[in-house]
Every structure is written in C-alpha cells, then in structure tokens.
C-alpha positions, 0 to 999 in steps of 0.5 A: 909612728911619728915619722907617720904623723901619728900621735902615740898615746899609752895607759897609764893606768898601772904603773907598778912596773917601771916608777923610777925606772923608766919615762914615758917620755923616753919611750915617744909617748905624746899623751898618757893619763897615770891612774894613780890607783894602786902604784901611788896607793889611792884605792880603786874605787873612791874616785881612784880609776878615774883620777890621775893627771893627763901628761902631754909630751912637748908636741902635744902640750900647746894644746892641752885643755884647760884648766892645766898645769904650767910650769915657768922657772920652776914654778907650776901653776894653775891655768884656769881659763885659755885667755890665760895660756902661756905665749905660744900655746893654743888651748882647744877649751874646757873639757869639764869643770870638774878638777877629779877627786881632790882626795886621791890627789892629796893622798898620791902625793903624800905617797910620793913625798914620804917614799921620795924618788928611791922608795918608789924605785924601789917599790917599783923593784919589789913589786916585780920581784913579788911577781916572778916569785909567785910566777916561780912557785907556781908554774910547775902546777899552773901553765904560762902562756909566756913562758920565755919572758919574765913578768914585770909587776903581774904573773899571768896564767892561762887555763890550759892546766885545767883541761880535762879536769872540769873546773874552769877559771871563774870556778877556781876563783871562787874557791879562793874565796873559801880560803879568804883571797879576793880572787885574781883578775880572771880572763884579762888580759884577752889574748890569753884564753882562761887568764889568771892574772895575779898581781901581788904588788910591793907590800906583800911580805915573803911571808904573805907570799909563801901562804899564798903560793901554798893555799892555791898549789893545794887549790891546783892539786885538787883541781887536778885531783878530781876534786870538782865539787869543791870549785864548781860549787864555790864559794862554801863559805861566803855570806853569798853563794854562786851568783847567777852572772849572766842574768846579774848582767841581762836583767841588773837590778838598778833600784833598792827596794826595801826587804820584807820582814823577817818574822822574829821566832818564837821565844 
C-alpha cells in the first residue's frame, strides 16, 4: 500500500489481543484511533467508545491536528494552537475543541501504571488463553466457521449448528438472559452468517468460565433437543419480555412521556 502512496489506516478499537505483544507501528500502520474501552478497563459507554487517543505514524504526524501531543527530549506536551507546532510540522487546524471524556483518560492510565508493561502483557495473554478455552468447550456442540485457525482474544461461531432446529441466534441469546448472561455480540462480525461472537476478556476465573461453558452446552443441547419454547419465547424471566425489534427501530420512541397512574388496590 505504501509502494502505492496510499495511507493505511486500522481500528483501534479493541486491542485485547495483542498489548505487549505487538506494535501497530511495526505492522505500517500510518493512523489508528485505540479505544481505550474494555482493554484499558473504561466502560463502554460513559464516553468509553468515543474516547481514545488518535496515534499517527512518522508519515503522517506533521499533519495532525490540533490540540496534539508532542514529545521533545523525552518530555510531551500539549500543542493547543498551529502557530505553536514544532518546526517542520504542518497542522491542517482544529477539528474540535473538545478534549473527550476526561474521565476515561484518567482511569486508562491509571490501568496501565498499576498493570506496568508485563501485566497488560499478560493481560494481553489471559485474554486470548480464556478465548480458545471456551472455543474448546464448546466447539463440539457449537460450529466454527474457522475452524483451522485459532482465536485471538474472541471465540467466534456461527448458526449452522442450529439448522433444522427452529431457534435462531437472536432466539438462543435470549435464553441466556434466563440464565443471568448478558448475551454475546450476535451477527458481528458480517462475513459470518448468525455469529456468535463471545469475548471473555482477561479477568474471568476458570471458574467463571467452566459455568459458562456449562450453562450454554446445556442451552446447545436443548436447542437441539427440540426444545423450541424455551429459546423463541425468551426471555421468561427478564422484567421485560421479547421486545418487538424491527418496530423499536422503524417507529423509536426519542421522547419520555410521563406514565399514567397505577390505580393503588384496594386495602
């Protein structure tokens, strides 16, 4: 791509797989934004998806906007305005003048400088381990659309284990919600038909891991057992039934209005 004159750009956005392990930089990456939600611990939402620094490669760096970090001697610091941009550098101006969400900042590098550079290796290293480990309790039951290559920090299944049985991905995410799981990310990625996508990161015990391995071979085995009610029906057990999806998403709802009341009953 270079030999082209193109520029290659990469998602950041999880990064579980290869901390310590790897450099984007190595791999001719020109620009990446890091989300710092899940691999340096910021929640997903709370400013979490939409918060991460913009890194450039040397190509690039000249012409990063501003406000940027630069480092000179060993020491960064904080360009605010273009007029201020080391010698050489041509800033193309201001893109916003919103810094992100202050708070993810402070708690990523607080991860980090508690971890240091061998525990977010090793992070790095758990989180694929716990991966392939439930890739291996599970594949005999659940089929993998790659099932030459192992997984990196995500094991991914696809529906063709469902055939035949009536219950479809959304319906088997569902009845993990009966059985106290927030369900896996369902068809993502696209090039794979029905995906399962289960990301156990690094902080789940073996413990943890076996009960999951058991809850959804017992959810696999029913599904396959004709067991039908039980997935197309759920969630049983949920404050809040099977949601009309494609109506959410045709006619959404974008204003709180205030309910009626509940008539008390009688004492």
């Amino acid at each position: 791509m270079h030999e082209a004159g193109a520029y290659f750009y990469c998602d950041g956005a999880n990064f579980n797989a290869i901390v310590g392990k790897a450099r984007p930089g190595d791999l001719g990456v020109d620009a990446m934004h890091i989300n710092l939600h899940k691999t340096f611990s910021t929640p997903h939402g709370g400013g979490g998806p939409g918060a991460g620094p913009v890194v450039l490669s040397e190509r690039l760096a000249p012409y990063a906007p501003v406000p940027f970090i630069h480092v000179e001697g060993g020491t960064p610091r904080l360009v605010e305005n273009a007029a201020d941009a080391p010698q050489g550098n041509a800033p193309f101006g201001r893109m916003t003048a919103f810094h992100g969400q202050m708070g993810m900042y402070v708690r990523a590098l607080t991860y980090m400088l508690s971890h240091g550079a061998d525990g977010m290796k090793q992070a790095s290293e758990d989180a694929v381990l716990n991966a392939n480990y439930i890739r291996a309790g599970l594949s005999d039951l659940m089929s993998l659309p790659f099932p030459d290559h192992p997984s990196m920090h995500e094991a991914l299944f696809d529906d063709d284990w469902l055939k035949g049985t009536g219950v479809t991905t959304l319906d088997f995410a569902k009845a993990m919600i009966d059985e106290g799981y927030h369900p896996m990310t369902v068809y993502f990625p696209l090039v794979v038909h029905g995906a399962m996508l289960i990301e156990p990161t690094e902080s789940e015990s073996k413990a943890s891991l076996d009960l999951f391995i058991a809850t959804l071979r017992d959810l696999a085995m029913a599904a396959k057992g004709n067991d039908k009610e039980r997935f197309t029906a759920a969630p049983h057990h949920a404050p809040l039934r099977r949601l009309d999806e494609t109506r959410a998403a045709r006619q959404p709802v974008l204003k709180w209005v205030k309910p009626a009341p509940i008539a008390k009953a009688a004492e």
